[in-house]
C-alpha positions in Angstrom: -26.2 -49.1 34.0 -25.7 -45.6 32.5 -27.4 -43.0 34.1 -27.6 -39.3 32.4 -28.5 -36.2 34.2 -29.8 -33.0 32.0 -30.1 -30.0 33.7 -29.4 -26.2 33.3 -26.9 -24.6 35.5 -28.8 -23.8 39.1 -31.2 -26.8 38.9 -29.0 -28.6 41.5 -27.9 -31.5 38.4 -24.4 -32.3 40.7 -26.6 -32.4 44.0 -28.7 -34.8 42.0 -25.4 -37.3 40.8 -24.0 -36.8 44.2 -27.3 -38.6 45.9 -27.5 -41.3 43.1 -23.8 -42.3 43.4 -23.9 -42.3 47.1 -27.1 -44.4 47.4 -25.6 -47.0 44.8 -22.4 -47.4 46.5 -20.8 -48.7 49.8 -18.7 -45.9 50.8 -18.9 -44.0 53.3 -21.0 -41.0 52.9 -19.0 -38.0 52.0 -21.0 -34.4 51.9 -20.6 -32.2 48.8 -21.1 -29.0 49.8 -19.8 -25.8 49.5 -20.2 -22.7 51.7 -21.7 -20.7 48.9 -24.6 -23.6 48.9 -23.6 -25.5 46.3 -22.0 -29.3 45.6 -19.5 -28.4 43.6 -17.5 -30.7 46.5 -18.6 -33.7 44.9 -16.5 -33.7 40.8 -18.9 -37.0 39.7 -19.0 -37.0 35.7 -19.7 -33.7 34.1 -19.7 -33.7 30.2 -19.0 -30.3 28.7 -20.6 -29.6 25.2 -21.3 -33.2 25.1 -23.0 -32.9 21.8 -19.4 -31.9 20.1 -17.8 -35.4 21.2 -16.6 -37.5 18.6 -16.9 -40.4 20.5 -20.0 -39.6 22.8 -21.6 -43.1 22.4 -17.9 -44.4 24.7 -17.9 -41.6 26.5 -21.3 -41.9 28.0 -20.9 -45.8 28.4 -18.2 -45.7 30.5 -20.2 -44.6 34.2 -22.3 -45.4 35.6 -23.8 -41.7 36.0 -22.9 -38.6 34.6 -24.5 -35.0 33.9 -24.4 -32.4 31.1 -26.4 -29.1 30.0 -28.6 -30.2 27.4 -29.0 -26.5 25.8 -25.9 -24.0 25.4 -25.6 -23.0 22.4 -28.2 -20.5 20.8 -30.3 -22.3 18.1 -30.0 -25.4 19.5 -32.7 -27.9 20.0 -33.7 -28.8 23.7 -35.7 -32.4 22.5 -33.4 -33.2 19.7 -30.6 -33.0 22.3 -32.5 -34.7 24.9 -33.8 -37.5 21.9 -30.6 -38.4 21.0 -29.2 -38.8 24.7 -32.2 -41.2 25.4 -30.9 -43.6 22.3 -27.8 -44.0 23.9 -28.2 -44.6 27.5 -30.4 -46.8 29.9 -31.8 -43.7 31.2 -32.1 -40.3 31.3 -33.4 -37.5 34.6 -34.3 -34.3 33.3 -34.0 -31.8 36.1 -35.9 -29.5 35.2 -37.2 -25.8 37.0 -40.7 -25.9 37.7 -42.7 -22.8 37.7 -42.3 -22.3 41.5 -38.6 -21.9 41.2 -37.1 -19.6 38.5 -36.1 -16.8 40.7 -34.4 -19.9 42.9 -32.7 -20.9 39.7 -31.7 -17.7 38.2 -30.4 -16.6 41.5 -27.8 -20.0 42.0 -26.9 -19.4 38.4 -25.3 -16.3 39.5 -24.6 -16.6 43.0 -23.3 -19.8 43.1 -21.5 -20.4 40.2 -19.7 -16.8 38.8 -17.5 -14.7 41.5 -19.1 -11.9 39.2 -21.4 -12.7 36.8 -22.9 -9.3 35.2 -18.9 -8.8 33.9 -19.0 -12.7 32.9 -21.6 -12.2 30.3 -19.8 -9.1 28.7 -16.2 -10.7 29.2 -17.0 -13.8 27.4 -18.6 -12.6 24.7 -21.9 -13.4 25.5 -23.1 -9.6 25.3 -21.8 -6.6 23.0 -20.4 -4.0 25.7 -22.1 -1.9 23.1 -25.6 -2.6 24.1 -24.5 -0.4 27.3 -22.5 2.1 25.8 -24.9 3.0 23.0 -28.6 2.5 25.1 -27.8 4.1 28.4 -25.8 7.2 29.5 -22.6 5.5 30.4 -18.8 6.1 29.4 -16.9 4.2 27.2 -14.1 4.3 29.1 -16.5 3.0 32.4 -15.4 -0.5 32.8 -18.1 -3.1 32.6 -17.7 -3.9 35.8 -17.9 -0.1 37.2 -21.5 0.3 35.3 -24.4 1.7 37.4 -27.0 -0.6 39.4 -29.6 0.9 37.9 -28.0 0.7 34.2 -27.4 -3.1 34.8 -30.7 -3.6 36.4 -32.5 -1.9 33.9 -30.6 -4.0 31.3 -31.3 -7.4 32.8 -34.5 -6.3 33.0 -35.2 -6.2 29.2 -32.0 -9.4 29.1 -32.1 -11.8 31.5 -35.9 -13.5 30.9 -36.3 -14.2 27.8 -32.5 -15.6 27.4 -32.9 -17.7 30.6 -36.8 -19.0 28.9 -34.7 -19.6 25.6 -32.1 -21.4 26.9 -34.4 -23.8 29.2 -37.0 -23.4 26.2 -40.0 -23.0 28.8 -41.9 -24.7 29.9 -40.4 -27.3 27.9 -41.9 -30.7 29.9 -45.5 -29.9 28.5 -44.4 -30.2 25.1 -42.0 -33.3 24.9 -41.8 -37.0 26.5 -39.9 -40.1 25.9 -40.2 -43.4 27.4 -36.2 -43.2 28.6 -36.6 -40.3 30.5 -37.9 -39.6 33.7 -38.4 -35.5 34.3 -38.2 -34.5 37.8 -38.9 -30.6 39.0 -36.2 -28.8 41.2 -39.3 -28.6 43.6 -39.6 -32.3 43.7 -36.0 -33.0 44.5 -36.1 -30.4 47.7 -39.5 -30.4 48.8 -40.1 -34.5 48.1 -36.6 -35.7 48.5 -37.3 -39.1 49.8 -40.2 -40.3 47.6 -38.3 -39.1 44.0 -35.5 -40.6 44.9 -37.3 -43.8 45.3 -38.9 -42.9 42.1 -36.0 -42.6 40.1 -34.3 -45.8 41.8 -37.6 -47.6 40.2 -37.3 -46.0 36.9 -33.9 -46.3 36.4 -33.7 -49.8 37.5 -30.6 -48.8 39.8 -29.9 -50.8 43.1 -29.8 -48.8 46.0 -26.8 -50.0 48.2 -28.3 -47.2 51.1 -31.5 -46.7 52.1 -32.6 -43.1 51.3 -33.2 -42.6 54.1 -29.4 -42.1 55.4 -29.5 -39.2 53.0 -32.0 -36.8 54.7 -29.6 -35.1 57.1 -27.5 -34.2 54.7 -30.5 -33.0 52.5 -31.9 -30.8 55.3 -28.2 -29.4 55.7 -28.0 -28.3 52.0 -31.6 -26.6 52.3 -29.9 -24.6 55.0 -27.7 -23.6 52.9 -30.2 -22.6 50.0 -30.1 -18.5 50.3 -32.6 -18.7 47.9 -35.5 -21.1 48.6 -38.6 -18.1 48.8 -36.8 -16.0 46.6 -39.8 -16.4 44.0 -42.9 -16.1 46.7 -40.9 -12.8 48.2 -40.3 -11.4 44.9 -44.5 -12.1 43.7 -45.4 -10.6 46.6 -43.4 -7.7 46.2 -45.0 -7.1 42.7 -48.7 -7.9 43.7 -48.4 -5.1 47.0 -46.9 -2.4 44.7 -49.5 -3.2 42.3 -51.8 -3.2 44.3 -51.0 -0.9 46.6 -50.3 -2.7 50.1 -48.3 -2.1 52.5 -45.2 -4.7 52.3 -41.6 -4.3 53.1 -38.5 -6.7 52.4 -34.7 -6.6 52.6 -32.4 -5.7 50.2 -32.7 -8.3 46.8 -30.3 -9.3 44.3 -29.7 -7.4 41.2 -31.1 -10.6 39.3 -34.4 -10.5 41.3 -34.8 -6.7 41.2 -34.5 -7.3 37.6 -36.9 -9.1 37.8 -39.6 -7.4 40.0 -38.6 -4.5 37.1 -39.6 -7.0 34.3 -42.8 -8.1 35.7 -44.3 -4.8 36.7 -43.3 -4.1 32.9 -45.5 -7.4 32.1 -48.4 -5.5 33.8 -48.1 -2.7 32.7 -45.8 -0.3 34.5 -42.1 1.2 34.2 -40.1 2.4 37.1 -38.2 5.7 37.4 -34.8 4.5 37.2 -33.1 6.7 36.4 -30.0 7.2 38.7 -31.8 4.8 41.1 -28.9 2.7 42.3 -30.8 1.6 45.2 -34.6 -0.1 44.7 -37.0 0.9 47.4 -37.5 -2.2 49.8 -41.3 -1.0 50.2 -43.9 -1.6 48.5 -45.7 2.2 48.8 -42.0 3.8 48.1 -42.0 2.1 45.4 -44.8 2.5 44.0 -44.2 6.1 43.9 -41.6 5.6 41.1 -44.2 3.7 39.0 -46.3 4.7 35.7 -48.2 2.9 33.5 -47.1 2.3 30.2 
């Protein structure tokens, strides 16, 4: 039995290995979670840049589960990654965001998983510091970390979609299939925890030692824990009552989902004022005061 688990960071892949390695074993059941909402508790087999292992067939033979981001690395290929797991284990899950759950992904990616992750991207390499310093009216001597809300906001804004829709290569399930692999939406794992799992016990021809059923306290405990479940339904509505013009209010988001709301009013067809705008309105008519159309 070897199990492989594809998933991009947020879309709850350890969560996932945690369950499977639980339910095929006949230990006591040990909760992985972490007060920030994650299950980082739970170490299981995570594979970095498993594509760069020299011995990856050996590697991936030896457990009986294991997980691994099939995309990171710009130009890479999402189903020839995916394709060449399949040859070489029993099975593959591909966790997978559905379209009810990017700003729920986007928002553990960097909640969860960075203690600061706007000065991550910059730190690492991932951005040129000069795409602030030479686009927006900030210092060169203004640490990453000290730039504006509004600066970074605005930036995400243009940044953080389409790099998140390349790296997941969206919506990638409509265009690729293979008999070895099951794919499974985040949604399915949280809001239809009980019957997937007894889906993927079937298609992975595993042998539960538990039934699922042991697991759903813990599963209600780490939706508890899920700051962001509604994060996307807040965040459309949000857009739809500036847009059109209803009354709506909300509490403070994240700089990822303002960035957001600032891209999709963008998408139809209106900037915001931003300038200097550190904090984002949290009503809908205030806010759409600082609209134009574009």
């Amino acid at each position: 039995m070897t199990v492989g688990i594809a998933y991009s960071p947020g879309c709850y892949g350890t969560y996932l290995e945690w369950c499977l390695t639980t339910l095929t074993s006949s230990d006591e059941i040990s909760a992985p979670f972490l007060t920030n909402g994650n299950s980082h508790g739970f170490q299981g087999n995570f594979v970095q840049n498993i594509f760069d292992h020299h011995n990856l067939v050996d590697l991936i033979k030896s457990w009986n589960f294991f997980r691994f981001h099939p995309k990171y690395k710009k130009g890479q290929s999402l189903s020839r990654n995916l394709s060449e797991i399949c040859q070489n284990c029993q099975s593959l899950i591909h966790l997978y965001p559905d379209k009810k759950s990017v700003l729920l992904i986007i928002n553990n990616l960097h909640a969860k998983i960075y203690d600061d992750w706007w000065s991550m991207l910059f730190d690492s390499g991932t951005i040129d510091q000069d795409e602030i310093y030479k686009n927006w009216p900030v210092g060169s001597n203004c640490a990453i970390g000290q730039v504006p809300r509004w600066v970074q906001r605005e930036f995400l804004s243009f940044y953080l979609m389409p790099a998140w829709f390349d790296q997941i290569e969206w919506y990638h399930p409509e265009t690729w299939q293979h008999e070895n692999c099951q794919v499974i939406t985040v949604r399915q794992l949280l809001d239809n925890f009980e019957n997937t799992l007894i889906k993927l016990e079937q298609f992975c021809n595993l042998k539960y030692q538990k039934p699922v059923s042991v697991l759903l306290d813990f599963h209600q405990e780490n939706l508890q824990n899920q700051q962001y479940l509604d994060e996307d339904d807040v965040c459309c509505q949000i857009v739809g009552s500036v847009i059109k013009g209803k009354n709506f209010s909300w509490s403070p988001r994240s700089l990822a989902s303002e960035a957001w709301i600032q891209w999709q009013l963008r998408n139809s067809g209106y900037e915001i004022q931003c300038h200097e705008l550190d904090t984002l309105p949290t009503n809908s008519v205030q806010l759409k005061e600082l609209i134009y159309p574009v």
